[in-house]
N, C-alpha and C positions, 0 to 999 in steps of 0.2 A: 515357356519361351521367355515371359515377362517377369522379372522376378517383384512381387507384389506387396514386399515388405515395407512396411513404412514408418518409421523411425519416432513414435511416439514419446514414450516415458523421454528420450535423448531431447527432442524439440522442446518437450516443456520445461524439462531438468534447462535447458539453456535459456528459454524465457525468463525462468524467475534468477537463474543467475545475470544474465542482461539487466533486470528489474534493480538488481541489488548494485551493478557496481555502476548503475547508472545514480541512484540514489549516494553513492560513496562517492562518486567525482562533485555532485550537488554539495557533499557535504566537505568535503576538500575546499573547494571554491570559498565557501562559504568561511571556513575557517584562516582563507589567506587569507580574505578578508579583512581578519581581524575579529571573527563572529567569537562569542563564549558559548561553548554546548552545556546549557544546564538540565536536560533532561535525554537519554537515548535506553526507551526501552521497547521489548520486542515482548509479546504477550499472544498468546490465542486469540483467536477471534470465532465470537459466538454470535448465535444470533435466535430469537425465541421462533418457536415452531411446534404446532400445535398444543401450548402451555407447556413446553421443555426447552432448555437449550439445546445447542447442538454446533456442535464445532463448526467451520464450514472453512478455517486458514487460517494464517496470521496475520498481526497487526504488530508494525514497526510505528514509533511516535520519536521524533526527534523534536525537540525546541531549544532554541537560541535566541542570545540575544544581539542583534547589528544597529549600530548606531541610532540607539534609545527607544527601540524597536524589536518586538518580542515576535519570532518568528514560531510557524508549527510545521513543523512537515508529517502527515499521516500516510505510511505505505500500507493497504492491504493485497495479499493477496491471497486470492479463494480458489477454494480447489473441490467445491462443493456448492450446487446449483439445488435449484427448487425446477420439481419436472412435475408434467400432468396438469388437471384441473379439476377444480370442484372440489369433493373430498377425495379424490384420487389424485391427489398433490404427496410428493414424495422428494427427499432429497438425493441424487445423484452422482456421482464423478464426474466431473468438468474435465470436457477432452484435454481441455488445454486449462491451465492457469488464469482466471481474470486476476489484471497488478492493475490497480488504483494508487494513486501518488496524486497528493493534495497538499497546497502548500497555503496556510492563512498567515494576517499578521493580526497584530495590534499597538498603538503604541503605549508605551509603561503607562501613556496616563489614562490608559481605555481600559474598559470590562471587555468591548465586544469585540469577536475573531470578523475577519473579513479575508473572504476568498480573492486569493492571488495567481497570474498567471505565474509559474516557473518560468516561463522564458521572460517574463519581465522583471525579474529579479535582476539578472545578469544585465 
């Protein structure tokens, strides 16, 4: 009677495109600005598990710089969890997508990064 299908692989396939062209509007903004983009790479992301690597998504790093001020944006997103406990810890498919988006700064004349909200950027 009820048709029981539920739209998976499509909902998450739109999360991480949502994730991505929310980061490209950030990064839009950022460039009227006036900002210089001097770093935008996209790289796997791993992470150690039981003395191995193991993939678990990827990792976007954007950095610029905005009036004399060195920005970072870190997007991850994972598509692979840690399930169980004890030694029955195992890694899994993530129903859904976890998207992490982090944005620090510093200024040219600091070493140290410091956590910034996004919406107080703008």
């Amino acid at each position: 009677m009820f048709n029981d299908h539920r739209p998976g692989s499509e909902l998450d396939d739109t999360a991480t495109s949502a994730a991505n062209d929310r980061l490209e509007e950030i990064l839009r903004r950022v460039k009227a600005a006036g900002a210089e983009i001097n770093v935008d790479d996209k790289t796997p992301l791993f992470i150690d598990f039981n003395m191995e690597e193991v993939q678990i998504g990827d990792r976007r790093v954007v950095e610029f710089n905005l009036n004399k001020t060195d920005f970072q944006i870190t997007q991850d997103i994972k598509h692979m969890r840690v399930a169980g406990q004890g030694n029955h810890r195992h890694f899994e498919k993530s129903p859904r997508p976890m998207i992490e988006l982090k944005l620090r700064k510093k200024p040219e004349s600091s070493d140290q990064w410091l956590s910034v909200d996004i919406e107080d950027m703008f």
